[in-house]
C-alpha positions, -999 to +999 in steps of 0.1 A: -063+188-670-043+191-639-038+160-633-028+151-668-004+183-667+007+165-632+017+129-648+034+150-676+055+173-652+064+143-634+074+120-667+097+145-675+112+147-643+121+115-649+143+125-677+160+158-662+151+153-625+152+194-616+141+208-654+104+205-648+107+220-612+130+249-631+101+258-658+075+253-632+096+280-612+102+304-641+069+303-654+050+310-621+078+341-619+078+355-653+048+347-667+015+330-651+020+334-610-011+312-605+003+282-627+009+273-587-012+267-561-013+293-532+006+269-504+037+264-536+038+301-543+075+302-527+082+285-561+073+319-580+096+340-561+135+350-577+151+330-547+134+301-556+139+299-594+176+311-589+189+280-575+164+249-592+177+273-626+213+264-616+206+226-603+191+220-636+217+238-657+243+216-635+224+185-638+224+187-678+263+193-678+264+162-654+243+140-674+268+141-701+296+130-682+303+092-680+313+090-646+275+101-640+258+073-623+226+056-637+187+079-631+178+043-622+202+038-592+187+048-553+199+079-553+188+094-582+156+077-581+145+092-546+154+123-561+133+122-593+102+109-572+104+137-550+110+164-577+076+149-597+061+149-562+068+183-555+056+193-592+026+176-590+017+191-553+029+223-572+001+223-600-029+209-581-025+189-544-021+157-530-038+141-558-018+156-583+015+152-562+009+113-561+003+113-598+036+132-600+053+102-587+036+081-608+051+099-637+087+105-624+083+064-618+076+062-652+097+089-666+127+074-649+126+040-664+112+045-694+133+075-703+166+056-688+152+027-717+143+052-747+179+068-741+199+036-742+175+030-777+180+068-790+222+061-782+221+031-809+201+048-830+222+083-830+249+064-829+262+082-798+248+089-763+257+123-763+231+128-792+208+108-773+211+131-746+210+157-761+180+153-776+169+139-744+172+174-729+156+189-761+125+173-756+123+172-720+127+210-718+103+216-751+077+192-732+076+208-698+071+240-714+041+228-738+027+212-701+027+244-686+017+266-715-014+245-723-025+223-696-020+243-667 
């Protein structure tokens, strides 16, 4: 289950690339401290949550900005593969960390292609987004509350 919980954590992280880490952060505070390994227990602590709470708030108010640049570009690539490796390592190891790329691979691509689909289907790519942030925060908190 971790492992699945892993490639979950780290598809949505290819959506919204700090999100996961945020829920992952807020659960392990406010509700299940164990949800994280013992060597990741920094990310149950207030000082942690605090500032991956704002990066994610910020990153959803960026996302809807056109000047944003695409999840697929280098930057914001190396930045979703580390946040799913990170939330993998978080829920169960190495293993689960190198599945948490896997995801955030797949998360970034695939979610970059469902949105561009969801923006001619909604009509607009704010409601694309939108819903976009809908399911990716709804998702990482089903993850947590039933596979970890």
């Amino acid at each position: 289950m971790v492992m699945l919980a892993a490639f979950l954590v780290g598809l949505i992280t290819g959506a919204r690339t700090f999100l996961a880490l945020a829920l992952i952060s807020g659960y392990a505070l406010f509700i299940a401290p164990k949800v994280v390994i013992a060597p990741f227990s920094w990310l149950g602590n207030l000082w942690a949550f605090a500032p991956l709470a704002v990066l994610a708030a910020l990153e959803l108010w960026a996302d809807k900005r056109p000047q944003t640049p695409s999840r697929t570009q280098t930057p914001g690539l190396i930045a979703r593969l580390a946040a799913g490796a990170l939330a993998g390592a978080a829920l169960g190891g190495l293993w689960a960390m190198l599945v948490g790329v896997i995801g955030a691979a797949a998360g970034t691509y695939g979610c970059a292609h469902l949105r561009g689909w969801a923006s001619k289907c909604l009509g607009t790519d704010l409601r694309a987004a939108l819903t976009e942030d809908l399911l990716a925060a709804s998702g990482a908190l089903l993850v947590l509350a039933c596979l970890v």
